[in-house]
C-alpha positions in Angstrom: 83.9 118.7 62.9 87.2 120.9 63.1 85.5 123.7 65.7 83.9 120.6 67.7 87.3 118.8 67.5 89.0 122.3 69.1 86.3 123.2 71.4 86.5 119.5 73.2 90.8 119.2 73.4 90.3 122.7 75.4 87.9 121.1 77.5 90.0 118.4 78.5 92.9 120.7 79.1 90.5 123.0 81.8 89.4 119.8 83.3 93.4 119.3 84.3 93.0 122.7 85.3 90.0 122.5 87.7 91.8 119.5 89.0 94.4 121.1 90.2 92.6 124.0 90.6 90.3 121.3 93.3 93.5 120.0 95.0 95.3 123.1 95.7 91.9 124.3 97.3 92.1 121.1 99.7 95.5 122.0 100.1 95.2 125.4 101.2 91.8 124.5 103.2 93.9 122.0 105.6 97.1 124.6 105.9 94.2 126.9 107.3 92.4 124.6 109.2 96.3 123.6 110.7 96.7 127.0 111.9 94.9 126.5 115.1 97.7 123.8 115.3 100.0 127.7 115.7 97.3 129.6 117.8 99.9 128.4 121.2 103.0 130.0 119.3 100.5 133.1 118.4 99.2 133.1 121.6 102.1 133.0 123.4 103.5 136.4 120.8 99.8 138.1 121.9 100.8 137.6 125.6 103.9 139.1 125.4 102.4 141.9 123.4 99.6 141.6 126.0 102.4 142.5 128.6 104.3 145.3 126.9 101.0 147.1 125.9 100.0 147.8 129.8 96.8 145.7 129.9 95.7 146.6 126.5 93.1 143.3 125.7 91.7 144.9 122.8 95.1 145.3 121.0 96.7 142.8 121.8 93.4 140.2 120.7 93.5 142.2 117.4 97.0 141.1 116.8 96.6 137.5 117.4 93.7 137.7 115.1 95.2 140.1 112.2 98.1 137.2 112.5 95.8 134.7 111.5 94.3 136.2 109.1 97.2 137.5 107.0 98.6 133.7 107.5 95.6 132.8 105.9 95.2 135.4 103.0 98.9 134.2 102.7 98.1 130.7 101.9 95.7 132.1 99.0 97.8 133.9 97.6 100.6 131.2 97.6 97.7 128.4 95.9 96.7 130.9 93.4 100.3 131.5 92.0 101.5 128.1 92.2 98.1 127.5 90.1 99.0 130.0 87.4 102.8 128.8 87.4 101.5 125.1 86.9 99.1 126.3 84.4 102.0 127.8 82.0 104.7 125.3 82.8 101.8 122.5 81.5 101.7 124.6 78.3 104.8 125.4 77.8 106.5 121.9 78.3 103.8 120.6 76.3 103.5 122.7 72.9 107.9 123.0 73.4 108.2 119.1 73.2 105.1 117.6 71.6 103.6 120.2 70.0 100.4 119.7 71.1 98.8 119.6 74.7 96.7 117.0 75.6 93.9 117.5 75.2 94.9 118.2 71.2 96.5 114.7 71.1 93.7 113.6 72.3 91.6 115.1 69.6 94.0 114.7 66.7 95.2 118.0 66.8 98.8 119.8 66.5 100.0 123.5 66.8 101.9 124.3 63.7 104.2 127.7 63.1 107.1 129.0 61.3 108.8 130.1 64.5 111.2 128.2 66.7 109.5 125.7 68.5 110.3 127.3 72.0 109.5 130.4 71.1 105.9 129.7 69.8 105.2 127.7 73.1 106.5 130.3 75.4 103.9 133.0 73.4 101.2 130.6 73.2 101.9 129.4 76.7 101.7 133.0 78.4 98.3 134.0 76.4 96.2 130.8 77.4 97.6 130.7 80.9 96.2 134.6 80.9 93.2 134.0 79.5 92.0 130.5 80.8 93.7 130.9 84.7 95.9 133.9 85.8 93.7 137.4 85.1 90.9 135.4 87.1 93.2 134.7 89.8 94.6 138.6 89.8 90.6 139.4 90.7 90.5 137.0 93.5 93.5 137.9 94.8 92.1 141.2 94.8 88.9 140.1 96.5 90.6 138.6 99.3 92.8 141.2 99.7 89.1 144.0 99.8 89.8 145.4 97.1 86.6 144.4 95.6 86.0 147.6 93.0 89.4 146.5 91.6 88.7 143.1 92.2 85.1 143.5 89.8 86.8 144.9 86.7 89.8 143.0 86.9 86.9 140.3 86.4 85.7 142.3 83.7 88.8 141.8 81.9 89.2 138.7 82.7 85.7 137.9 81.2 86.5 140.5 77.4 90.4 138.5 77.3 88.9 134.8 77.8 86.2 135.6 74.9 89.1 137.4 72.3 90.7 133.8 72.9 87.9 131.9 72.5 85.4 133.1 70.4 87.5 133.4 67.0 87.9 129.7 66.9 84.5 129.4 66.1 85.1 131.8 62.9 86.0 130.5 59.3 89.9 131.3 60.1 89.6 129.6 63.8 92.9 131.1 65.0 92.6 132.2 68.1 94.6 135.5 70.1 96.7 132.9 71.6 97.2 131.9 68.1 97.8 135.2 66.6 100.5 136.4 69.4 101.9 133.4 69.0 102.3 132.8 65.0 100.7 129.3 65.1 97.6 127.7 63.4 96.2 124.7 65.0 95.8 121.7 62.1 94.2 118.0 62.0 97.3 114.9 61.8 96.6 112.6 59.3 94.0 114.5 57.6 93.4 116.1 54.3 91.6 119.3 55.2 93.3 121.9 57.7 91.9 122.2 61.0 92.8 126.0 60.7 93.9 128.2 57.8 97.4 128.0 56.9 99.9 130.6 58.2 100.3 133.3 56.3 103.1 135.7 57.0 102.5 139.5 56.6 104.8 142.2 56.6 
C-alpha cells in the first residue's frame, strides 16, 4: 500500500532522528555532569568576587551557582541546534544526491520535481527539518530558558505545522506541505502506479 509504504520510510527516517536525538542527550548529560570537574576554577572566580564584595556570602554563592547554571542551559541550547542542523544537513545531502532519504530507499520510494535538484532538496529539507525537529526544539529552548507561556504555544505550533505535513499524505493526492513548498511528488521505482499524483504546474 502507497500511504503504508510512505508512512513507514518516515518512520525509519525519525528513528535516525531520535538516535541522535538519544546521543546528543548522553552528550550533553556527561558535559553537565563534567562541570563539577570546573566548580575549583568557578570557585576560585566566587572567592575573588567573595573578596571584592566585602563579605557578601549570599552574592557571591549566587554567582558561582548562576555560572553553573547558564553553563548548563548553554550546553542545551548548543545539543538542540546541532540536532536541528544535523536534521537538515541529513535531508538535504540526501534528497540533493540520491533523491531520496533513506528511509524512502528503503521503501522503494523517490522524490520527483521539475525543479533543480538542489533547489527542491534545500525547500523540502527546511520544511521537514521544521516540522519533524526544529519548532519542537524552539519550545524547549524556551522552556529551559522559563519562558514557559511562550514555550506552550510555540508547542502549539509545533503540534498544527507537524500535522499540515503529515496528515495530507494520507489524502487521495498524498503530497504533503513539505511537498507542496517544495514542488515535488513522492513516486514508487519500478512500479506501474504512482505513489503520489503527478506534478502539475499551475500558474
Amino acid at each position: 500500500m502507497p500511504k503504508l509504504r510512505r508512512v513507514l520510510a518516515w518512520f525509519v527516517d525519525f528513528a535516525l532522528v531520535v538516535a541522535l536525538a538519544s546521543a546528543l542527550a548522553v552528550l550533553t548529560f556527561h558535559r553537565v555532569s563534567a562541570l563539577v570537574t570546573d566548580v575549583p576554577e568557578l570557585a576560585t572566580r566566587g572567592g575573588f568576587d567573595l573578596l571584592t564584595s566585602r563579605g557578601d556570602v549570599l552574592d557571591a554563592s549566587q554567582g558561582l551557582g548562576l555560572s553553573l547554571w547558564n553553563k548548563s542551559v548553554l550546553y542545551v541550547e548548543q545539543a538542540f541546534g546541532l540536532l536541528v542542523l544535523t536534521v537538515f544537513l541529513y535531508q538535504w545531502a540526501c534528497l540533493a544526491l540520491a533523491g531520496r532519504t533513506l528511509g524512502k530507499a528503503l521503501t522503494g520510494l523517490k522524490v520527483t520535481s521539475n525543479l533543480p535538484r538542489r533547489v527542491r532538496a534545500a525547500r523540502r529539507a527546511a520544511v521537514t527539518t521544521a516540522a519533524d525537529v526544529a519548532v519542537y526544539a524552539v519550545a524547549c529552548v524556551l522552556l529551559v530558558e522559563g519562558q514557559v507561556v511562550l514555550s506552550v504555544l510555540v508547542w502549539a505550533v509545533a503540534v498544527v505545522l507537524f500535522l499540515l505535513n503529515a496528515l495530507p499524505v494520507l489524502s487521495p493526492g498524498r503530497r504533503s506541505l513539505a511537498d507542496r513548498v517544495a514542488g515535488t511528488a513522492v513516486t514508487g521505482i519500478g512500479l506501474s502506479t504512482p505513489v503520489a499524483t503527478p506534478l502539475v504546474r499551475t500558474s
